[in-house]
DODOKOL-918618 format. One record per atom (N, C-alpha, C, O): residue in three letters; x, y, z; residue number from 1. Coordinates in steps of 0.05 Angstrom, whole numbers, padded with zeros to 5 digits. Layout:
<atoms>
ATOM,residu,u,v,w,num
ATOM,ala,X,Y,Z,NUM .
...
</atoms>
This chain:
<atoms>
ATOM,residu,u,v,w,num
ATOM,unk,00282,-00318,-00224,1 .
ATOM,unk,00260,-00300,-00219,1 .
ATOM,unk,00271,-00273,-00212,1 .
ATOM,unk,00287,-00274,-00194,1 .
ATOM,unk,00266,-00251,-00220,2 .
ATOM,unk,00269,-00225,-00224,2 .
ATOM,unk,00254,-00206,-00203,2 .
ATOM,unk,00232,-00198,-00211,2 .
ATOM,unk,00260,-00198,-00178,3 .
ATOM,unk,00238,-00189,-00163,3 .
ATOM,unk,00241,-00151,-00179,3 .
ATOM,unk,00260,-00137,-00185,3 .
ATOM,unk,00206,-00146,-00183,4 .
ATOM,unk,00214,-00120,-00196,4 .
ATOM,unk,00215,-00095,-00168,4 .
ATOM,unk,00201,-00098,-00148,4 .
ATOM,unk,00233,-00071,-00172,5 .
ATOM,unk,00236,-00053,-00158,5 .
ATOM,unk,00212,-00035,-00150,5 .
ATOM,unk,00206,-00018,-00166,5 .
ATOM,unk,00197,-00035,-00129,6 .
ATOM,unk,00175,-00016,-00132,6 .
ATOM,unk,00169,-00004,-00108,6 .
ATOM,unk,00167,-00017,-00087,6 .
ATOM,unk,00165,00019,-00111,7 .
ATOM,unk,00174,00035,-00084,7 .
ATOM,unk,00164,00032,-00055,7 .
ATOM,unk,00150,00012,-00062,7 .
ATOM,unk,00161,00033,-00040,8 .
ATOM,unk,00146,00035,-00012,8 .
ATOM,unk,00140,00066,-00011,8 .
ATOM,unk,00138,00082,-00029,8 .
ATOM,unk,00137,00070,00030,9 .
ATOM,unk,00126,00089,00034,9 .
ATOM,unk,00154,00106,00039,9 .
ATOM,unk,00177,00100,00032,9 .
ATOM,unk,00144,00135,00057,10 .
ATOM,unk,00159,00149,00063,10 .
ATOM,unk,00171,00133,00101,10 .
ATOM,unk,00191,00136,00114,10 .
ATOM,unk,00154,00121,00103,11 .
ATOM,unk,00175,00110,00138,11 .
ATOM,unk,00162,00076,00140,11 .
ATOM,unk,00164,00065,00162,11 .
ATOM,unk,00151,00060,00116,12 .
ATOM,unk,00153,00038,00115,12 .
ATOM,unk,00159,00029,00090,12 .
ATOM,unk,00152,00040,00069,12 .
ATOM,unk,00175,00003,00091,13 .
ATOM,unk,00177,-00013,00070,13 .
ATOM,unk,00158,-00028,00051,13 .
ATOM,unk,00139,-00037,00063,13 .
ATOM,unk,00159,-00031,00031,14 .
ATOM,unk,00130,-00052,00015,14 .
ATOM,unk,00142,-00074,00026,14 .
ATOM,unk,00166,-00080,00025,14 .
ATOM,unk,00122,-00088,00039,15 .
ATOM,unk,00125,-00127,00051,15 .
ATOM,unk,00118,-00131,00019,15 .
ATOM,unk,00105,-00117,00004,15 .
ATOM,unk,00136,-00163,00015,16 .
ATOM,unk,00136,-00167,00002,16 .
ATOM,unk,00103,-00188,-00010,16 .
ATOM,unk,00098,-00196,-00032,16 .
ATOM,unk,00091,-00190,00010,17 .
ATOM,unk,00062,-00199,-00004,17 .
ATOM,unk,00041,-00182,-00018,17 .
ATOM,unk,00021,-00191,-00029,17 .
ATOM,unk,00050,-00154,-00014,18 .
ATOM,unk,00039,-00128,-00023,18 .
ATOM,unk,00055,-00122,-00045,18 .
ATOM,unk,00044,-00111,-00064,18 .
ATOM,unk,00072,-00127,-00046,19 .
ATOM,unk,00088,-00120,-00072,19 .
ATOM,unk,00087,-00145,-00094,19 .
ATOM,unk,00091,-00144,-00118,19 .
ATOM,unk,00079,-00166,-00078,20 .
ATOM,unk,00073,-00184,-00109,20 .
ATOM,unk,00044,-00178,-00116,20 .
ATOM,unk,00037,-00178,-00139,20 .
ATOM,unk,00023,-00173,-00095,21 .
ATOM,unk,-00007,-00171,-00106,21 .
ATOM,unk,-00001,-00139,-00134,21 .
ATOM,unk,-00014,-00131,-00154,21 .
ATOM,unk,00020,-00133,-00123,22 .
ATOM,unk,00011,-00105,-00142,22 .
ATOM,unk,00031,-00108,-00172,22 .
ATOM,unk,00028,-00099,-00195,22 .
ATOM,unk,00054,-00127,-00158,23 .
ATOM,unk,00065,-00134,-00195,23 .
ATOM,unk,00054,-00153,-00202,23 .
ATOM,unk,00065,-00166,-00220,23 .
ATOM,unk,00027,-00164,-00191,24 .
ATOM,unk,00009,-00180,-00204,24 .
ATOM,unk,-00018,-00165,-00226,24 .
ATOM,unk,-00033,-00178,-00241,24 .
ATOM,unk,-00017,-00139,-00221,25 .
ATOM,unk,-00039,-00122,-00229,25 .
ATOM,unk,-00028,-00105,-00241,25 .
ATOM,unk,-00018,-00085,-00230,25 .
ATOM,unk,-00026,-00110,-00263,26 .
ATOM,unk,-00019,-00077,-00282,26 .
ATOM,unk,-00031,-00039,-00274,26 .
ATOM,unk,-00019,-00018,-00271,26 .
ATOM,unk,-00059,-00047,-00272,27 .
ATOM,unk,-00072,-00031,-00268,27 .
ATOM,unk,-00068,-00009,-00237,27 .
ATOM,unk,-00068,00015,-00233,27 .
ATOM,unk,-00064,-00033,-00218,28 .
ATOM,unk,-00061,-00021,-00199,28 .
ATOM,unk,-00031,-00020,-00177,28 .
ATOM,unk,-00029,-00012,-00154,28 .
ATOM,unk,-00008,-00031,-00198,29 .
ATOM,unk,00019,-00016,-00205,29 .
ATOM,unk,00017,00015,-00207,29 .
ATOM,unk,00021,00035,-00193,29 .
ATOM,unk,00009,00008,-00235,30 .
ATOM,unk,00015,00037,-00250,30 .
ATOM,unk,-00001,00059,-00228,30 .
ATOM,unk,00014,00079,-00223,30 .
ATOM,unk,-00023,00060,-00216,31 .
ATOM,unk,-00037,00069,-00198,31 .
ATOM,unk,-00015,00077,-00172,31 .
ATOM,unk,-00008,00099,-00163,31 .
ATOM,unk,-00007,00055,-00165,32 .
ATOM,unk,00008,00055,-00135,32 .
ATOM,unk,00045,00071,-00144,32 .
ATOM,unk,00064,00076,-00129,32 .
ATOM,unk,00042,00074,-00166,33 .
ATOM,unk,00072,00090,-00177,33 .
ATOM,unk,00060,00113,-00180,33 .
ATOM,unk,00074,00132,-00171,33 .
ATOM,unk,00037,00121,-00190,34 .
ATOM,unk,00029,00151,-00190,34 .
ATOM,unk,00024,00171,-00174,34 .
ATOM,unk,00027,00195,-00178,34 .
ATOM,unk,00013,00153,-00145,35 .
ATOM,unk,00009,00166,-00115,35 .
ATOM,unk,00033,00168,-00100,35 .
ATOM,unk,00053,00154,-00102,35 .
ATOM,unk,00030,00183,-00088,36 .
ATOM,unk,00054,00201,-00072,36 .
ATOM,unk,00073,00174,-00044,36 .
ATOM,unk,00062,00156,-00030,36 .
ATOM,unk,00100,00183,-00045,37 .
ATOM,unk,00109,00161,-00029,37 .
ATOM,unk,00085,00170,00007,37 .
ATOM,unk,00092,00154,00025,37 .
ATOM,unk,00067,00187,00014,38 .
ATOM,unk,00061,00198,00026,38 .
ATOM,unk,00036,00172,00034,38 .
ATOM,unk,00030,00160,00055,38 .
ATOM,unk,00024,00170,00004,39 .
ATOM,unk,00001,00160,00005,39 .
ATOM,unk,00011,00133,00002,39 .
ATOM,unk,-00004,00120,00016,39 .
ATOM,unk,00030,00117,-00008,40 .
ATOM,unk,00037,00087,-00006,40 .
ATOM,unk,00039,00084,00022,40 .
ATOM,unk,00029,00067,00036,40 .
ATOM,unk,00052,00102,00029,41 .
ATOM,unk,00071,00098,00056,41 .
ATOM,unk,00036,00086,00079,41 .
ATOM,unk,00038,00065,00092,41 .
ATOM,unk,00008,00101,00078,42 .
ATOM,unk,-00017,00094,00086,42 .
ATOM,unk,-00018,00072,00079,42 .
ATOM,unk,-00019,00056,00097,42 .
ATOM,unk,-00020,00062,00052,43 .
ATOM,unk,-00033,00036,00047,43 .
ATOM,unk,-00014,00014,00055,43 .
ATOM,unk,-00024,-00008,00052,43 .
ATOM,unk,00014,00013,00066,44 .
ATOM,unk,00030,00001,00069,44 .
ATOM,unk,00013,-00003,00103,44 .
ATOM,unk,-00001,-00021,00114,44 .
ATOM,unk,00023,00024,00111,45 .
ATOM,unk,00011,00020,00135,45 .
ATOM,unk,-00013,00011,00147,45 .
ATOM,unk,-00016,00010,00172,45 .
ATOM,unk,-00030,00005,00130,46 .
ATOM,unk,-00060,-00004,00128,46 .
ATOM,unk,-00051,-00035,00140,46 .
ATOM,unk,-00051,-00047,00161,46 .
ATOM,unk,-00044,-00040,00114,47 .
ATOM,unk,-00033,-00075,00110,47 .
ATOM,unk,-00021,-00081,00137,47 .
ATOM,unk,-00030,-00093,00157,47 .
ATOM,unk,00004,-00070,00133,48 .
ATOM,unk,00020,-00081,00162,48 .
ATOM,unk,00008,-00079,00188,48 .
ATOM,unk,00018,-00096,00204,48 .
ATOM,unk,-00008,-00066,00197,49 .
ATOM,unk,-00030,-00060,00220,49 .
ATOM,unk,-00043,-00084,00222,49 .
ATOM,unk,-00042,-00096,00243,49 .
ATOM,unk,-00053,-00091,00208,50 .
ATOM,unk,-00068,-00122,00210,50 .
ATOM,unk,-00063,-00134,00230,50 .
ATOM,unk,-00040,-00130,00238,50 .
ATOM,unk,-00079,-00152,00245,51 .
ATOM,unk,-00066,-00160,00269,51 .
ATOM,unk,-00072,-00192,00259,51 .
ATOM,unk,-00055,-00208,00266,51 .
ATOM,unk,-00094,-00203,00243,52 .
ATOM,unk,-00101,-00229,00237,52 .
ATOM,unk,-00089,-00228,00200,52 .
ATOM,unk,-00091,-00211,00183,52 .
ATOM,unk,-00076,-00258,00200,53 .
ATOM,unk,-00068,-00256,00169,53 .
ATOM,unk,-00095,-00258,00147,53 .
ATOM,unk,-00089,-00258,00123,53 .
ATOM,unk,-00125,-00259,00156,54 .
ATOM,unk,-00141,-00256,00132,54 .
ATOM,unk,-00146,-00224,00141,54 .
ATOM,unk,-00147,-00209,00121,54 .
ATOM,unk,-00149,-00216,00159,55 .
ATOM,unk,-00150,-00186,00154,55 .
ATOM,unk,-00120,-00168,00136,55 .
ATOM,unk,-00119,-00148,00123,55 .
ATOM,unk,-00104,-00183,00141,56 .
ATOM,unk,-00082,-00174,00125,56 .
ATOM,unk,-00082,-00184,00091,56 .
ATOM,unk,-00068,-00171,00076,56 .
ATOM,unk,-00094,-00204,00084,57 .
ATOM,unk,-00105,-00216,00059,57 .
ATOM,unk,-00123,-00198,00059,57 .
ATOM,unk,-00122,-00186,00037,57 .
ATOM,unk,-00136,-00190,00069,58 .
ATOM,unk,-00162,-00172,00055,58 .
ATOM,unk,-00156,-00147,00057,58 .
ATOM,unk,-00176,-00133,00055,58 .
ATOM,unk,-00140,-00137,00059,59 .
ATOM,unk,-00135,-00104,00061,59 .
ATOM,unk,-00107,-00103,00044,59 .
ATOM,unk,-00093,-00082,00041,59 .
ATOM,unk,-00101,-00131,00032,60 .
ATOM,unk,-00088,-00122,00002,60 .
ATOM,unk,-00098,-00123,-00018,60 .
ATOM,unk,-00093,-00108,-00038,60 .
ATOM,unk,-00113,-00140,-00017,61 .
ATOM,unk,-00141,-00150,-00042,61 .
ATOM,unk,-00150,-00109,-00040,61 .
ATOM,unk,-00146,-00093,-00059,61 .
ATOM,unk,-00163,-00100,-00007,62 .
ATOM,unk,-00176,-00080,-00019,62 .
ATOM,unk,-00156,-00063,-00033,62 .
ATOM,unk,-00163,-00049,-00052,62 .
ATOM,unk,-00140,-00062,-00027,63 .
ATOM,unk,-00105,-00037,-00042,63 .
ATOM,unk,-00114,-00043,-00072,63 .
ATOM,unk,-00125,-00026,-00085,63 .
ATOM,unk,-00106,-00072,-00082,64 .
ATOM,unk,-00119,-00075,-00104,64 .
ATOM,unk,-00136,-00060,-00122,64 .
ATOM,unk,-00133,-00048,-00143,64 .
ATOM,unk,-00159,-00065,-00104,65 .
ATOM,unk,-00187,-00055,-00108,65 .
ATOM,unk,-00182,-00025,-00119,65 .
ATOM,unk,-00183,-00015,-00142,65 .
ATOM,unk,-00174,-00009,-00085,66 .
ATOM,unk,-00180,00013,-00086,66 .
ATOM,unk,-00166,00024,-00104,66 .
ATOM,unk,-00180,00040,-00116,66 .
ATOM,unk,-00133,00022,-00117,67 .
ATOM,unk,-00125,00025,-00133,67 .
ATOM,unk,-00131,00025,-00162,67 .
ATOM,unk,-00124,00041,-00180,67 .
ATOM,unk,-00142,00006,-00164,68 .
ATOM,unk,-00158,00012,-00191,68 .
ATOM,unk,-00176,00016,-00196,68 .
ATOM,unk,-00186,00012,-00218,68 .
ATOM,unk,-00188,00029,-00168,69 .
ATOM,unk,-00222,00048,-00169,69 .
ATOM,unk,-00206,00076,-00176,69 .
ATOM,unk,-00222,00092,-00188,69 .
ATOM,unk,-00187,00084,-00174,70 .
ATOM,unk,-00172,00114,-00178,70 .
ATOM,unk,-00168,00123,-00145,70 .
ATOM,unk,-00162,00146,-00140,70 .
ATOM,unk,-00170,00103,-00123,71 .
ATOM,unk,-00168,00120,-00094,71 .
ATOM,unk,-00136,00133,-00091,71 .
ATOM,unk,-00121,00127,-00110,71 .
ATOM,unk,-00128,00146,-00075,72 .
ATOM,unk,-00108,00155,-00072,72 .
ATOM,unk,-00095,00147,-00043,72 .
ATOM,unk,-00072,00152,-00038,72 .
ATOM,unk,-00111,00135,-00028,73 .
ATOM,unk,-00116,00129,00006,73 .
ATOM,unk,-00132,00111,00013,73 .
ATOM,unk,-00154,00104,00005,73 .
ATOM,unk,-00115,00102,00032,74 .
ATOM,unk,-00140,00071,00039,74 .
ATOM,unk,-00165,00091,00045,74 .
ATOM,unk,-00163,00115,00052,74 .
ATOM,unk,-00190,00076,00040,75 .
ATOM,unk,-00221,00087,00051,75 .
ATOM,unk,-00220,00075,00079,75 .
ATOM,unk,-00218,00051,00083,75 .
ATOM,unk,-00221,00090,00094,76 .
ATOM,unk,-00233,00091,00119,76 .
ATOM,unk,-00208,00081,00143,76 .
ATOM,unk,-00208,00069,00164,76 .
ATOM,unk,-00187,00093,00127,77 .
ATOM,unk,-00161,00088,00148,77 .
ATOM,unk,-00161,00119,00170,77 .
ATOM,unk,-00172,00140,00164,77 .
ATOM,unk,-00152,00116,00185,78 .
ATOM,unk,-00150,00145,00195,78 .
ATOM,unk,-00117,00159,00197,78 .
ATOM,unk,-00111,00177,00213,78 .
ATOM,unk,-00103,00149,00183,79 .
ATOM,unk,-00076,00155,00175,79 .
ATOM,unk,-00052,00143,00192,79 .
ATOM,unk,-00054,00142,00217,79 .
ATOM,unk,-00033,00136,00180,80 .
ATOM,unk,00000,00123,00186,80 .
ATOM,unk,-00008,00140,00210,80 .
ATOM,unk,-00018,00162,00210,80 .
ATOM,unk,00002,00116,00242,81 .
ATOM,unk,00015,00138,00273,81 .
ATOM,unk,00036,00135,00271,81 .
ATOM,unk,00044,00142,00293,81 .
ATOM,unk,00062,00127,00256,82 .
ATOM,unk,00083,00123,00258,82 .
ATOM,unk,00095,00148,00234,82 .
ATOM,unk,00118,00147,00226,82 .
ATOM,unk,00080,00166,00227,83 .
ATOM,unk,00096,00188,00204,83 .
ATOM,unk,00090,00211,00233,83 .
ATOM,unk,00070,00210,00247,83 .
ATOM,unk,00110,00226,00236,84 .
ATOM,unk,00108,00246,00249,84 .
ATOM,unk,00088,00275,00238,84 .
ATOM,unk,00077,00271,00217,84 .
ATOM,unk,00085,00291,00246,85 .
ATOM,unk,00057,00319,00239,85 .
ATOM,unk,00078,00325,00210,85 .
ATOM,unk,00068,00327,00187,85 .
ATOM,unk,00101,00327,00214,86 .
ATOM,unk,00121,00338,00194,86 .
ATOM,unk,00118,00334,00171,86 .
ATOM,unk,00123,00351,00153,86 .
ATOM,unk,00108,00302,00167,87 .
ATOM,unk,00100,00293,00143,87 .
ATOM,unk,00126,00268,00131,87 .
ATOM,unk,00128,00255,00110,87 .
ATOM,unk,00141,00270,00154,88 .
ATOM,unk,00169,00256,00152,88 .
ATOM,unk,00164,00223,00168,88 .
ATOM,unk,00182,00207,00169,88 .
</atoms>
């Protein structure tokens, strides 16, 4: 089995249950390669925030989602506290 290379954020890693839902989805791959390591780096952070594993099941399902609605940002996250103002 071949794990494929696909990027994370700018100050988190893709877990690897987020990284198979999305080399499971063509659509919302190609989506999650076009947005900025800025904006993965949120939806990464979305996921990992989870404190229960079905809230963490469901806030990759929505990545999914939102990704192949055209979002660029989780809806209704209020942004990564772990990226500094810098953007780093």
């Amino acid at each position: 089995m071949t794990r494929t290379t696909i990027p994370g954020g700018t100050v988190h890693e893709l877990p690897d249950d987020l990284r198979e839902a999305l080399d499971g989805d063509a659509t919302a791959l190609a989506a999650w390669l076009d947005i900025t390591p800025l904006a993965r780096n949120e939806f990464v952070c979305w996921v990992t925030d989870a404190k229960q594993a079905a809230t963490r099941e469901r806030r990759i399902r929505r990545t999914r989602e939102e990704l192949n609605e055209g979002m660029r940002r989780p809806c209704c996250w209020p942004g990564c506290s772990h990226r500094e103002r810098n953007g780093r």
